[in-house]
MIDREN-863455 format. One record per atom (N, C-alpha, C): chain; z, x, y. Coordinates in steps of 0.1 Angstrom, whole numbers, plus 5000, padded with zeros to 4 digits. Layout:
N
R;ch;pz;px;py
R;A;Z;X;Y .
...
***
This chain:
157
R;ch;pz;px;py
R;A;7384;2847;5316 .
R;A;7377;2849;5328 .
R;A;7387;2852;5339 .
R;A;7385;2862;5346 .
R;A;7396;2865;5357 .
R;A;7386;2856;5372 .
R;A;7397;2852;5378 .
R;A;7393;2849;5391 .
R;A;7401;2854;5403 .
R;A;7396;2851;5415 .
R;A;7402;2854;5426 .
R;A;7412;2846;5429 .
R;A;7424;2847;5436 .
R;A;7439;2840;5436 .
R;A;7434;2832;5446 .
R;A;7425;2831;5456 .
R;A;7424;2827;5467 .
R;A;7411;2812;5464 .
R;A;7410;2817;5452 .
R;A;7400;2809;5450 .
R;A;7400;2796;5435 .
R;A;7401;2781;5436 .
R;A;7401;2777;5426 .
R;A;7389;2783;5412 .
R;A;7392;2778;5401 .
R;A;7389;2783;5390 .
R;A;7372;2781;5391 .
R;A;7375;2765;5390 .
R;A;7360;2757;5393 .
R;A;7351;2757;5396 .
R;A;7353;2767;5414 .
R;A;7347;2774;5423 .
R;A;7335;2786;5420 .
R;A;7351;2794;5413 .
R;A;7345;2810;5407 .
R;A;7333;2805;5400 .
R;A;7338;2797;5391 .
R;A;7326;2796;5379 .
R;A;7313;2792;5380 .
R;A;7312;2785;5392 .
R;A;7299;2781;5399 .
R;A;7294;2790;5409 .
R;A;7300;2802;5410 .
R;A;7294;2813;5421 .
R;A;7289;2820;5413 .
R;A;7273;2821;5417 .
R;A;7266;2833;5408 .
R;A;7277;2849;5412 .
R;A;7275;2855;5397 .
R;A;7278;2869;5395 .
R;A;7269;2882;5406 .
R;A;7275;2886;5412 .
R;A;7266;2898;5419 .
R;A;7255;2910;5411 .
R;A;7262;2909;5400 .
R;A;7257;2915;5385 .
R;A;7242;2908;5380 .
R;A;7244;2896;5381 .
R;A;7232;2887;5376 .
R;A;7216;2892;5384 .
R;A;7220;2889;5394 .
R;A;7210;2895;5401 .
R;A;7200;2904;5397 .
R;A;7187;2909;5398 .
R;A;7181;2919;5391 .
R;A;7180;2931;5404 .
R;A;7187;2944;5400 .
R;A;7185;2951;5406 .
R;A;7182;2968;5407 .
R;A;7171;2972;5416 .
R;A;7164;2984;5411 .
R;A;7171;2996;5414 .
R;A;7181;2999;5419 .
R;A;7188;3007;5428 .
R;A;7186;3021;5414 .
R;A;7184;3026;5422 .
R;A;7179;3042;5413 .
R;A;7191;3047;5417 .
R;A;7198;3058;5405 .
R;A;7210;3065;5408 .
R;A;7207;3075;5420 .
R;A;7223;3077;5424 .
R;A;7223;3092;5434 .
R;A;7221;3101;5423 .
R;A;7210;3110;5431 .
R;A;7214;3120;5418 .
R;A;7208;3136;5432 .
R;A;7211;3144;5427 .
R;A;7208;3156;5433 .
R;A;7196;3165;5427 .
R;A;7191;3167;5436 .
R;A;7174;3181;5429 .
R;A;7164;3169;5429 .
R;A;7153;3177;5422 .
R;A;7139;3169;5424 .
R;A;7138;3157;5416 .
R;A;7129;3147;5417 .
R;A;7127;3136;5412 .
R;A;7123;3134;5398 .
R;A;7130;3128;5386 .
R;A;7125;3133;5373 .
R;A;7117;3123;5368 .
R;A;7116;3114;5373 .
R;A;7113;3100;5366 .
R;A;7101;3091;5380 .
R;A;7095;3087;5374 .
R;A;7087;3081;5386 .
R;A;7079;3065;5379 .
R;A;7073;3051;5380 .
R;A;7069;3042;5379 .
R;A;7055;3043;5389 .
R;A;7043;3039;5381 .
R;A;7030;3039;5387 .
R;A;7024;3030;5387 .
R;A;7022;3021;5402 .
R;A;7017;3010;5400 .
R;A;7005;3006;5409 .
R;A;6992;3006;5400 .
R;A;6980;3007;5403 .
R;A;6970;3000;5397 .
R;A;6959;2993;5392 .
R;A;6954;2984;5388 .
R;A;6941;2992;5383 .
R;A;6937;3004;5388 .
R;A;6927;3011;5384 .
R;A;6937;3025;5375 .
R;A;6930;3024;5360 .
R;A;6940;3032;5353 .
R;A;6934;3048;5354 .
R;A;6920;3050;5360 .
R;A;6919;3060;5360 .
R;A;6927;3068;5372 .
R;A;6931;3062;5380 .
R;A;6939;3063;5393 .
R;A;6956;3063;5390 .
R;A;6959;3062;5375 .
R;A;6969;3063;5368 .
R;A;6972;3075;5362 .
R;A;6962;3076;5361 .
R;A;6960;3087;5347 .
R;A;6957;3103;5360 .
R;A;6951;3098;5368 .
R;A;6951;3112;5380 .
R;A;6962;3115;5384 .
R;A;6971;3103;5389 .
R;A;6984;3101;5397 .
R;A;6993;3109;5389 .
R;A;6996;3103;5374 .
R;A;7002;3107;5362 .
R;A;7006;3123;5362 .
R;A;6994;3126;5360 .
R;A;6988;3143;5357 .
R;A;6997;3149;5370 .
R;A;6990;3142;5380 .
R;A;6994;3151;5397 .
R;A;7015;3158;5395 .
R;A;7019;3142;5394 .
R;A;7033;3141;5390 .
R;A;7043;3147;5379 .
R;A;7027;3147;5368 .
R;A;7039;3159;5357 .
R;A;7036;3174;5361 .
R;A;7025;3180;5370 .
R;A;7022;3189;5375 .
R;A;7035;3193;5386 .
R;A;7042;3187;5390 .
R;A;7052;3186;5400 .
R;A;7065;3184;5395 .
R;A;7066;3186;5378 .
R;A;7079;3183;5371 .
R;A;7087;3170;5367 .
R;A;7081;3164;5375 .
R;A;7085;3146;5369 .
R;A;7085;3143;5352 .
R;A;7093;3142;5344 .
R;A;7090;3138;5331 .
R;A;7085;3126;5325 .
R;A;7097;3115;5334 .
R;A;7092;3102;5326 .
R;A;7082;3098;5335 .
R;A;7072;3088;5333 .
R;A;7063;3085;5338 .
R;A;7064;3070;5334 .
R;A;7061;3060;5338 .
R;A;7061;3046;5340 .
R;A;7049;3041;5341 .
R;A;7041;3032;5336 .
R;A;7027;3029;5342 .
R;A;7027;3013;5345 .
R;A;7022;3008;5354 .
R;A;7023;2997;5358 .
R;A;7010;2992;5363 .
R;A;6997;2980;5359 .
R;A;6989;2975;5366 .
R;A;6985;2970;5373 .
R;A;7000;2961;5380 .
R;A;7002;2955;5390 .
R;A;7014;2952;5395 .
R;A;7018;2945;5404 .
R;A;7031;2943;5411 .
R;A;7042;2937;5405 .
R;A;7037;2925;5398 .
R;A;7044;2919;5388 .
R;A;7044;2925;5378 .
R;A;7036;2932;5368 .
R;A;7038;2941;5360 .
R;A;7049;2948;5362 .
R;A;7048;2957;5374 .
R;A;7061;2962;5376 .
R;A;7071;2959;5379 .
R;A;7078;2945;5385 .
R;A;7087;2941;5385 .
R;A;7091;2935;5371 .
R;A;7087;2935;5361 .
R;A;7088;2932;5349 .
R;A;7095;2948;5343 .
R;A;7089;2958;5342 .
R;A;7092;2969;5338 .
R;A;7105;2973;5346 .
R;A;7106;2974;5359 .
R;A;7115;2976;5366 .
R;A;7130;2969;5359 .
R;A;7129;2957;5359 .
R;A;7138;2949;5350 .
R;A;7143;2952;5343 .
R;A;7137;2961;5333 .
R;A;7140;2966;5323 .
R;A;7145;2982;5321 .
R;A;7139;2992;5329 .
R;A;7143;3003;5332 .
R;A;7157;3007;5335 .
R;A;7166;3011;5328 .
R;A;7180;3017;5334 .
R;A;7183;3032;5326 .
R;A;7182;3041;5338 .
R;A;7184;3030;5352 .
R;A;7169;3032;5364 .
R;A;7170;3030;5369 .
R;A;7159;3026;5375 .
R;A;7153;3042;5379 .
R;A;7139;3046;5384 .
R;A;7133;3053;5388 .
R;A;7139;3059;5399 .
R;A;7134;3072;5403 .
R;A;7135;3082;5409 .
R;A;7123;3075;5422 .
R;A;7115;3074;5419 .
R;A;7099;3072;5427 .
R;A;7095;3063;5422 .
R;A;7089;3054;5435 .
R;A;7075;3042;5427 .
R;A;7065;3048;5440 .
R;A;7051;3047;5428 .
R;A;7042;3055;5436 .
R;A;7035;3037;5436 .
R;A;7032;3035;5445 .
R;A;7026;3025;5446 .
R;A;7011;3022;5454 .
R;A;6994;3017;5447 .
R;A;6985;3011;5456 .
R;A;6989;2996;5460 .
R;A;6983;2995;5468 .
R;A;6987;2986;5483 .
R;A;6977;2970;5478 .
R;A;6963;2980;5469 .
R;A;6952;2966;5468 .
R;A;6950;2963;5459 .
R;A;6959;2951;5449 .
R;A;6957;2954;5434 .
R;A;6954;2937;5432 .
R;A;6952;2931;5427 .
R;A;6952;2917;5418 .
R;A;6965;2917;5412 .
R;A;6968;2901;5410 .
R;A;6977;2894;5405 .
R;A;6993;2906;5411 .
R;A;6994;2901;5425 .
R;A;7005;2907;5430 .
R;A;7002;2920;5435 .
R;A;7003;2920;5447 .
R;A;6995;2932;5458 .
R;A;7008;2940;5460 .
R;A;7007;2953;5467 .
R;A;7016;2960;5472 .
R;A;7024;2956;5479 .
R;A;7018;2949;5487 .
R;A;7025;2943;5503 .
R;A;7040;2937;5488 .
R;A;7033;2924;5486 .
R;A;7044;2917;5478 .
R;A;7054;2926;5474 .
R;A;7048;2935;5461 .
R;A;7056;2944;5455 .
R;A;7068;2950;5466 .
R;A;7062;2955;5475 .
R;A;7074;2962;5483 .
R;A;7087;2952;5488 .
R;A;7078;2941;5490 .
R;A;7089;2928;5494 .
R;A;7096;2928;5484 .
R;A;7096;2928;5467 .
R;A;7101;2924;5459 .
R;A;7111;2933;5455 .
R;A;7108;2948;5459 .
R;A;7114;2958;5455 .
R;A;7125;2956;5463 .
R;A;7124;2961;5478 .
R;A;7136;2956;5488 .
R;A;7145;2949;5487 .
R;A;7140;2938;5481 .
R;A;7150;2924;5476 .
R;A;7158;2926;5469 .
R;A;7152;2935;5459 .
R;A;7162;2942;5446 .
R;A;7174;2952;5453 .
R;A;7174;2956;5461 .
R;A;7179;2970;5463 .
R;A;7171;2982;5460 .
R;A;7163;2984;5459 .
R;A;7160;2999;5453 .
R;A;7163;3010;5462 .
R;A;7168;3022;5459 .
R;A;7170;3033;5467 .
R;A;7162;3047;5465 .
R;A;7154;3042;5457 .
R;A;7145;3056;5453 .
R;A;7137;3055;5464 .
R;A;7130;3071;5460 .
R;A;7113;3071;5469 .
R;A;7106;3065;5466 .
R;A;7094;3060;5476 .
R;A;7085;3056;5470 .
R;A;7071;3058;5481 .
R;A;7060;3060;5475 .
R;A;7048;3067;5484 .
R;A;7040;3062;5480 .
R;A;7030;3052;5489 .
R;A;7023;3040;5494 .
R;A;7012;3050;5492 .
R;A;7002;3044;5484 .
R;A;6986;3047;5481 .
R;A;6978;3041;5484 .
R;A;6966;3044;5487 .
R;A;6951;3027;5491 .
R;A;6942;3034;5495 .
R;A;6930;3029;5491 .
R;A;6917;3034;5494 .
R;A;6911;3026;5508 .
R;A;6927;3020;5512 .
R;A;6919;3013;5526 .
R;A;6921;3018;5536 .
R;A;6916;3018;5547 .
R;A;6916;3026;5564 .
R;A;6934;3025;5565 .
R;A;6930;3039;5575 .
R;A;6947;3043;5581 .
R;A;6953;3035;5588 .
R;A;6949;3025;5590 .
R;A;6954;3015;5601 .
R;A;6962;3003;5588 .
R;A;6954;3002;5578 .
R;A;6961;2992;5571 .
R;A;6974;3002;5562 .
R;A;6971;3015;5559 .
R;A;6982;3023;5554 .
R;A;6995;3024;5567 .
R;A;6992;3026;5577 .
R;A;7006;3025;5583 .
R;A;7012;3015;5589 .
R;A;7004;2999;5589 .
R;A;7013;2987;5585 .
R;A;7018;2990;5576 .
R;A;7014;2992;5562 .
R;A;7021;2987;5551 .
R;A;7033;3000;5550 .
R;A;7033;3007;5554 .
R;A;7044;3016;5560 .
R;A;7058;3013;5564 .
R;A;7055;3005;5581 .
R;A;7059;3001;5590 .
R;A;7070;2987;5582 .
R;A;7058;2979;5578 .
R;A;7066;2969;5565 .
R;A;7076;2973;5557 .
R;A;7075;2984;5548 .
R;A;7083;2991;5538 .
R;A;7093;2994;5549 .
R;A;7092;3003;5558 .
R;A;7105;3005;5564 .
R;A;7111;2998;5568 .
R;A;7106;2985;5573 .
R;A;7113;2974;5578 .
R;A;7121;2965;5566 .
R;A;7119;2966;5557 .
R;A;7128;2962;5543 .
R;A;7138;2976;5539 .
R;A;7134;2983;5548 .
R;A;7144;2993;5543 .
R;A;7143;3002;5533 .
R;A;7132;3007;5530 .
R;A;7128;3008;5516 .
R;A;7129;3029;5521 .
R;A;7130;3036;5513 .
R;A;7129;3054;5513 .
R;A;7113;3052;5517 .
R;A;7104;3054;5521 .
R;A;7091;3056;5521 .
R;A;7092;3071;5525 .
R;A;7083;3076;5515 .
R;A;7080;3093;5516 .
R;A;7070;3096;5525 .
R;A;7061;3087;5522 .
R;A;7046;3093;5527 .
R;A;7035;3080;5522 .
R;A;7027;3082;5529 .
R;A;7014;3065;5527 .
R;A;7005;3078;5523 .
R;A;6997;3075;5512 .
R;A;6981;3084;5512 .
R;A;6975;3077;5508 .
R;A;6964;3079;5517 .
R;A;6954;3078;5515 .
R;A;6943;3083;5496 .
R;A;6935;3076;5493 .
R;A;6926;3081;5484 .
R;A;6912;3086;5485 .
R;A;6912;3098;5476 .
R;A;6921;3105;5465 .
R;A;6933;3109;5471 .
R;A;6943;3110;5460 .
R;A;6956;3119;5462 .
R;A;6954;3128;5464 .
R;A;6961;3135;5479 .
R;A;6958;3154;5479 .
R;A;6971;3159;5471 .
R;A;6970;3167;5467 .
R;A;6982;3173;5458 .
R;A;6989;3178;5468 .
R;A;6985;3184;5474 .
R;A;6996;3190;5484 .
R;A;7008;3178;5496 .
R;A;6998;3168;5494 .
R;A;7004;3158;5499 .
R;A;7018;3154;5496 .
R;A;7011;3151;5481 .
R;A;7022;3147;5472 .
R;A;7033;3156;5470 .
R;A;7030;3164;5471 .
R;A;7040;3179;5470 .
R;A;7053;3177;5478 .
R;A;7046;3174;5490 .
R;A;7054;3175;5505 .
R;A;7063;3161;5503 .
R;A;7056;3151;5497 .
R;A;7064;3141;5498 .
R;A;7077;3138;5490 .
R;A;7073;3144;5477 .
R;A;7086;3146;5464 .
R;A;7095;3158;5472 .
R;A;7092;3166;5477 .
R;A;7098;3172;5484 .
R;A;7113;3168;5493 .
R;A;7110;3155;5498 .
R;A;7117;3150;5504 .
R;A;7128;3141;5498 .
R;A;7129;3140;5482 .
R;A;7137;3136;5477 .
R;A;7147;3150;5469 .
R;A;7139;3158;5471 .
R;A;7150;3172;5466 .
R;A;7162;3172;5471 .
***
């Protein structure tokens, strides 16, 4: 075990690892987005999203039913996504959360806020994400417009 000279042995050893930590930090990478995580609780809203996103060149695809779901997959993923497309109104761990949870992590990917609920509750949860610091592309509303989506991957090119 190496430690710091400044620091007794004892010390180090009882200081969590920065490593330990779980975190989502998606590489730097250059060009469009290849990889993306979908997290939604209605699968046919998965399965639309999915389609929309390999229509737009994304390969890997990720599916997730809920927030904690996805922080579970996330965990696991390395290295982490390009994109999390995320709905806002799901059971067993809501968007709101998820995005708190994501932030926490570090993540540095896009990610574009979905919900079938009025514009008023899509750009709090906006306003939220930015305030954690999070890439937010774009909030839509449902259905997905494709061209929406377009504009918003866009922004990670």
């Amino acid at each position: 075990m190496i430690h710091k000279a400044s620091q007794p042995a004892s010390q180090a050893a009882s200081q969590p690892n920065a490593n330990d930590a779980p975190s989502f930090a998606a590489p730097r990478r250059v060009g469009p987005p290849q990889s993306a995580l979908l997290v939604d609780d209605d699968k046919l809203m998965r399965v639309v999203m999915g389609d929309l996103l390999r229509e737009r060149g994304l390969r890997q695809i990720t599916e997730a039913a809920g927030g904690l779901a996805a922080l579970e997959i996330l965990q696991r993923l390395k290295p982490a996504p390009d994109l999390v497309v995320c709905d806002l109104n799901m059971p067993g761990g809501d968007g709101f959360e998820f995005m708190h949870q994501l932030a926490a992590a570090g993540f540095e990917g896009g990610v574009v806020l979905v919900s079938g609920m009025d514009a008023r509750t899509l750009n709090s949860a906006s306003l939220m994400a930015r305030f954690h610091r999070l890439n937010i592309l774009a909030t839509l509303p449902k259905p997905v417009d494709a061209a929406a989506l377009g504009a918003a991957l866009a922004k990670l090119a």
